[in-house]
C-alpha positions in Angstrom: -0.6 -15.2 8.6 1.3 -17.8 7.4 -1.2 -19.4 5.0 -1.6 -15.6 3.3 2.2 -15.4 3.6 2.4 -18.6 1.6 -0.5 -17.1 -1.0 1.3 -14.1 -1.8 5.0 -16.2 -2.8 2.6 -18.8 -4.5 1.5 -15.4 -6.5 4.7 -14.1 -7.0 6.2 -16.9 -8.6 3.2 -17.2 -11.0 3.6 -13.4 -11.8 7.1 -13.7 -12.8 5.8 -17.0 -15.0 3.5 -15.0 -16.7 5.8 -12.0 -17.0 8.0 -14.1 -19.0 5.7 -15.7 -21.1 4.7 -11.9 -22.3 8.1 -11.0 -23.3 8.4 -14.9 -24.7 5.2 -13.8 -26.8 5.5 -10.3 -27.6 9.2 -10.0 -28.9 8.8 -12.8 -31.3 5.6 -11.5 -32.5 6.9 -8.0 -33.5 9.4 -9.6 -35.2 6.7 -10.3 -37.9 6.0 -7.0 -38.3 7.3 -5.6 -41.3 10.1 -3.1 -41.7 13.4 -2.7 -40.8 14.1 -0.2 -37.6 17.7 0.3 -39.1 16.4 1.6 -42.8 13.9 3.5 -41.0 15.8 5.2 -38.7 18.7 6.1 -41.5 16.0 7.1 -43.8 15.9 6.6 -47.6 19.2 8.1 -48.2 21.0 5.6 -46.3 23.6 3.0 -48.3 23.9 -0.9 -48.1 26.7 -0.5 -46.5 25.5 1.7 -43.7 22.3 -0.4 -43.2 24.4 -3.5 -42.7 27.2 -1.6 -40.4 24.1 -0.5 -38.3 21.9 -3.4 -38.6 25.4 -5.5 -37.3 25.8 -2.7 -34.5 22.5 -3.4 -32.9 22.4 -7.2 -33.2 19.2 -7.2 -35.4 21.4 -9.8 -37.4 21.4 -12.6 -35.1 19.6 -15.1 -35.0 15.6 -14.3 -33.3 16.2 -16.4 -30.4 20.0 -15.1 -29.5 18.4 -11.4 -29.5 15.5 -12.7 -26.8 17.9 -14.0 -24.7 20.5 -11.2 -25.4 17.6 -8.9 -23.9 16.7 -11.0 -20.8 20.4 -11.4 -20.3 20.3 -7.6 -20.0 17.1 -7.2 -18.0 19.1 -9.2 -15.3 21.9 -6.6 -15.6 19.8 -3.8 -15.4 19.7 -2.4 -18.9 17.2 -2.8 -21.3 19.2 -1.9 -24.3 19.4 0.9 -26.4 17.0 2.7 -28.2 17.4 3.2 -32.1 14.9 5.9 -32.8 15.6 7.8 -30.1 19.5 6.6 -29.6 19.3 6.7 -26.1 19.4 3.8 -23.2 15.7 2.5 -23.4 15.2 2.8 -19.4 16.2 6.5 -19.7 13.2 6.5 -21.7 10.6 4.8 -20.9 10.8 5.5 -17.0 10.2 9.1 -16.7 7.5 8.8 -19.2 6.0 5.9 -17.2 6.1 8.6 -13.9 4.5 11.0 -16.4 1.4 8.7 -17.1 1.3 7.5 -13.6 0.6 11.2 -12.1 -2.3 11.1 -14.7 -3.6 7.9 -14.0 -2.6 7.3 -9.8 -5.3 10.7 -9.3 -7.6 9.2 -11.8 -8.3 6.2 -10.6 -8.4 7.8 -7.1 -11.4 10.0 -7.9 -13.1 7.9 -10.0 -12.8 4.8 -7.5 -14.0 6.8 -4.4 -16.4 8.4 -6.0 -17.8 5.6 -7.5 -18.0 3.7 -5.2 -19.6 6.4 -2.6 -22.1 7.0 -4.8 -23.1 3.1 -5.5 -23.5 2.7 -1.9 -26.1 5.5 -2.0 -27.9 4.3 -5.2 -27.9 1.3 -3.2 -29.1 2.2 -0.3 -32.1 4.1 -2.2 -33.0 1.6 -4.8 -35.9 2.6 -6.7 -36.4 6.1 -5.6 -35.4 9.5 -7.4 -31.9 9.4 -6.4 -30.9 6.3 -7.4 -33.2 6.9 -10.9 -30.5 10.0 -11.3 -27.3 8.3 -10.4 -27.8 5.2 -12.2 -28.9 7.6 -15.8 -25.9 9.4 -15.1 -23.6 6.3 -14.6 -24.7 5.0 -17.7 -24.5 7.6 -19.7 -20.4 7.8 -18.5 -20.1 4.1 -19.1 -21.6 4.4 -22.6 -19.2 8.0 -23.5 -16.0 7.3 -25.3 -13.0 9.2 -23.3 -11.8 11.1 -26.5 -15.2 12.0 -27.1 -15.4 13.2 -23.8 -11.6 14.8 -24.3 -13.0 16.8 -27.1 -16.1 17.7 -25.9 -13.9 19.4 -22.4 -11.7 20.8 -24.7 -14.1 22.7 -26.6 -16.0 23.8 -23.8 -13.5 24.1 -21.0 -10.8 25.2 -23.1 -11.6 27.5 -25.9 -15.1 28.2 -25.3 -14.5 29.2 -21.5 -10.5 29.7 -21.1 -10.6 28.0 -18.3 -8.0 25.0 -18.9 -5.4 24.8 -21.5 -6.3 22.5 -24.2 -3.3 20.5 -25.0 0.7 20.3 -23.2 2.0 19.3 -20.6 4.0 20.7 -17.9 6.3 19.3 -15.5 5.2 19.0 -11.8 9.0 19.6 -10.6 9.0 22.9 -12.7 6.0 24.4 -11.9 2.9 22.7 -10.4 0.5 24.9 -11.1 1.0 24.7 -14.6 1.2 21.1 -13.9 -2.0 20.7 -12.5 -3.6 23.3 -14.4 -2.9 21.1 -17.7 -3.6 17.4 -15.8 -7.2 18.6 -14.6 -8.9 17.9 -18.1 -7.0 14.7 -19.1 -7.6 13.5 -15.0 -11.1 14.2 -15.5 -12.0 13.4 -18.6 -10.4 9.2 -17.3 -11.9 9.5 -13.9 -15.7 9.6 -15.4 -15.3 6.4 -16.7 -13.5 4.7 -14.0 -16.7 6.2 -11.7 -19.4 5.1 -13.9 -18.4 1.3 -13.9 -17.0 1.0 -9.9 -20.5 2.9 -9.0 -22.6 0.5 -11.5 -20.6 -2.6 -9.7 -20.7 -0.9 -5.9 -24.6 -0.9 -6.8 -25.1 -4.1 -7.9 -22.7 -5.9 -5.7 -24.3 -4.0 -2.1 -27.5 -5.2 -3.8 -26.6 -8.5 -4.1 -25.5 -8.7 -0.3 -28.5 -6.9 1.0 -30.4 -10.1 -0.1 -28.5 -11.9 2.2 -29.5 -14.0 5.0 -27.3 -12.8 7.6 -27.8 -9.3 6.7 -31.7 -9.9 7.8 -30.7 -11.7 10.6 -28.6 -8.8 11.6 -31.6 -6.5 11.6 -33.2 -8.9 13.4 -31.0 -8.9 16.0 -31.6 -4.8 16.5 -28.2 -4.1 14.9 -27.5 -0.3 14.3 -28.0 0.0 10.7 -24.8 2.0 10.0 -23.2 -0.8 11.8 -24.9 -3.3 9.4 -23.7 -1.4 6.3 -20.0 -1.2 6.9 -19.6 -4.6 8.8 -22.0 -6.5 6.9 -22.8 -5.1 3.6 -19.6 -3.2 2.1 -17.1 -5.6 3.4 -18.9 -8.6 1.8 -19.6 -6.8 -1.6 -15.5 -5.1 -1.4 -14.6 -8.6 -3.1 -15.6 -8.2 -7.1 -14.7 -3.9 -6.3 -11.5 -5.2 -5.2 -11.1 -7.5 -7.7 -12.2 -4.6 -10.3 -9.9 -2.4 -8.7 -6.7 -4.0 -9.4 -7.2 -5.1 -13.2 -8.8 -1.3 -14.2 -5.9 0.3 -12.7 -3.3 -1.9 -14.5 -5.0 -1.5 -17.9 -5.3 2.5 -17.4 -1.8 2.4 -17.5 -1.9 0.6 -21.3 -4.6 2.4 -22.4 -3.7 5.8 -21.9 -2.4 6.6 -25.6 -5.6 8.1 -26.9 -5.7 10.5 -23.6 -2.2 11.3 -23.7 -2.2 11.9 -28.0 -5.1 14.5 -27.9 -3.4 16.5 -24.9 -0.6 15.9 -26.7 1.1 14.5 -22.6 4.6 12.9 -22.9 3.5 9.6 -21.3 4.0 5.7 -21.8 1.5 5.2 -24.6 3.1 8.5 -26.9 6.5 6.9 -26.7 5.1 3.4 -27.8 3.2 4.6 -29.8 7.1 6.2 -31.9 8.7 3.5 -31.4 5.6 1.2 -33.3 5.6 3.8 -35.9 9.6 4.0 -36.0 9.6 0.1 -35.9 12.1 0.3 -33.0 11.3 -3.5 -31.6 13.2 -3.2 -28.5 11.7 0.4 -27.3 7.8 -1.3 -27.7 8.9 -4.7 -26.1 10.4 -3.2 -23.1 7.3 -1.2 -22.9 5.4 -4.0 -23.1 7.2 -5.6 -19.9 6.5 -2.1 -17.7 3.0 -2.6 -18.7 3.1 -6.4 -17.3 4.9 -5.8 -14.4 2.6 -2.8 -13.5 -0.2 -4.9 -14.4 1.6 -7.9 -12.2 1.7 -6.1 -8.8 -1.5 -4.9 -9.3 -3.3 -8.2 -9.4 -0.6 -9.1 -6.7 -2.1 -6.2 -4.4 -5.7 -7.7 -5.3 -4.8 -11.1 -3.5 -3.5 -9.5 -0.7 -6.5 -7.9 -0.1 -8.3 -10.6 -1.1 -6.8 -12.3 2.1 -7.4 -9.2 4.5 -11.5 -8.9 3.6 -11.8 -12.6 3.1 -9.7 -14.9 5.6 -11.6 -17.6 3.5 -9.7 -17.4 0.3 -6.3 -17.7 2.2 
């Protein structure tokens, strides 16, 4: 206990390192883009004199490095700043719109991860008969499917072909969760595929990989049950690159989700980012950027821990 206790603050100190270093990187580099967010926002009609009142009201005069630490400064506070295409406090944004993606990604990853992985043990455990023949052409042609192709392709079957699932919108769960749910289906479907194709091509490999093993035929040798021998022996030792797996797909779902949430037109993280990129409003994407690194932080924080649990050796 102690050496996993002293793993996991070894690990949280190196996540707030590399947090940094993101927001270090990131709010300097959209600084090259070009555009100003104040001309933009005030539009084409706006006067010299307004741009500069404006541009003066939201700091964007000061120096690059005074505005970076103006913003950490504020982190620490526990504001993020303010918002100049939507003229709103940027945390009143971008949380509930990081809840929305999560209840699209959270049952996504879910399905796809125990599905996956369920059916990777059984490809496993019948390598080179029909079954695994099926699973492994079916898990390859999901790995090898773009998700907005497969987006479209549910939409125009599901949606206006059948009229079984609306095509595009979104819902609130708190308002009605039927209607919720009823629009999530598609989008949580259409990501779960892929998350299932690649965890049950990698539960596959990795049980095969272990089956190869020495103690695994000394095992059998010894007359131990075989179910016994699979969960003991076989899953727990191949859990380690599934684990590993587990924790960076779930933090990138999170940053990839614009394409899902633009063509079923969902409210999430990636729409908003993807306004305030378009609406050059720096501050909205690089505080984006930090909920993405954070999410993506604790998950690679959770994968040590487990890392610890399954393996006492990497303690």
């Amino acid at each position: 206990m102690p050496n996993l206790l002293k793993m996991i603050g070894k690990r949280i100190v190196q996540s707030c390192i590399t947090i940094l270093l993101v927001t270090l990187f990131v709010f300097f580099l959209i600084q090259l883009v070009p555009g100003n967010p104040v001309a933009n926002y005030l539009g084409a009609s706006a006067t010299p004199e307004q741009i500069e009142y404006y541009t003066h009201l939201y700091g964007y005069d000061r120096p690059v490095i005074v505005q970076y630490l103006s913003w950490i400064g504020g982190l620490f506070r526990g504001t993020m700043g303010q918002s100049i295409s939507y003229q709103s406090e940027i945390a009143d944004i971008l949380l509930p719109r990081l809840m929305v993606t999560l209840s699209m990604v959270v049952p996504a990853f879910i399905i796809g991860t125990v599905t996956g992985v369920l059916l990777g043990i059984v490809s496993a455990l019948n390598r080179g008969k029909w079954l695994d023949s099926v699973i492994s052409f079916f898990a390859n042609i999901g790995v090898s499917m773009p998700m907005f192709w497969l987006g479209m392709m549910g939409m125009l079957v599901l949606g206006l072909r059948l009229h079984w699932l609306p095509t595009s919108g979104y819902v609130p769960m708190e308002r009605d969760f039927g209607q919720w749910l009823s629009h999530m289906i598609m989008p949580i479907l259409v990501m779960s595929l892929g998350v299932n194709a690649g965890f049950l091509r990698l539960t596959r490999s990795s049980m095969l990989e272990v089956i190869r093993q020495d103690y695994v035929t000394t095992a059998r040798a010894k007359g131990v049950p075989k179910n016994a021998i699979i969960m003991k022996h076989q899953l727990r030792n191949s859990l380690i690159p599934i684990v590993t797996v587990m924790g960076s797909r779930l933090g990138t779902m999170v940053g990839s989700t614009v394409l899902i949430e633009n063509l079923f037109v969902i409210p999430g993280l990636g729409s908003v980012m993807m306004n305030g990129i378009s609406s050059r409003d720096f501050m909205l994407v690089a505080n984006g950027v930090l909920v993405i690194s954070i999410f993506v932080a604790l998950c690679n924080l959770m994968v040590d821990i487990l890392y610890g649990i399954i393996d006492p050796r990497t303690r």
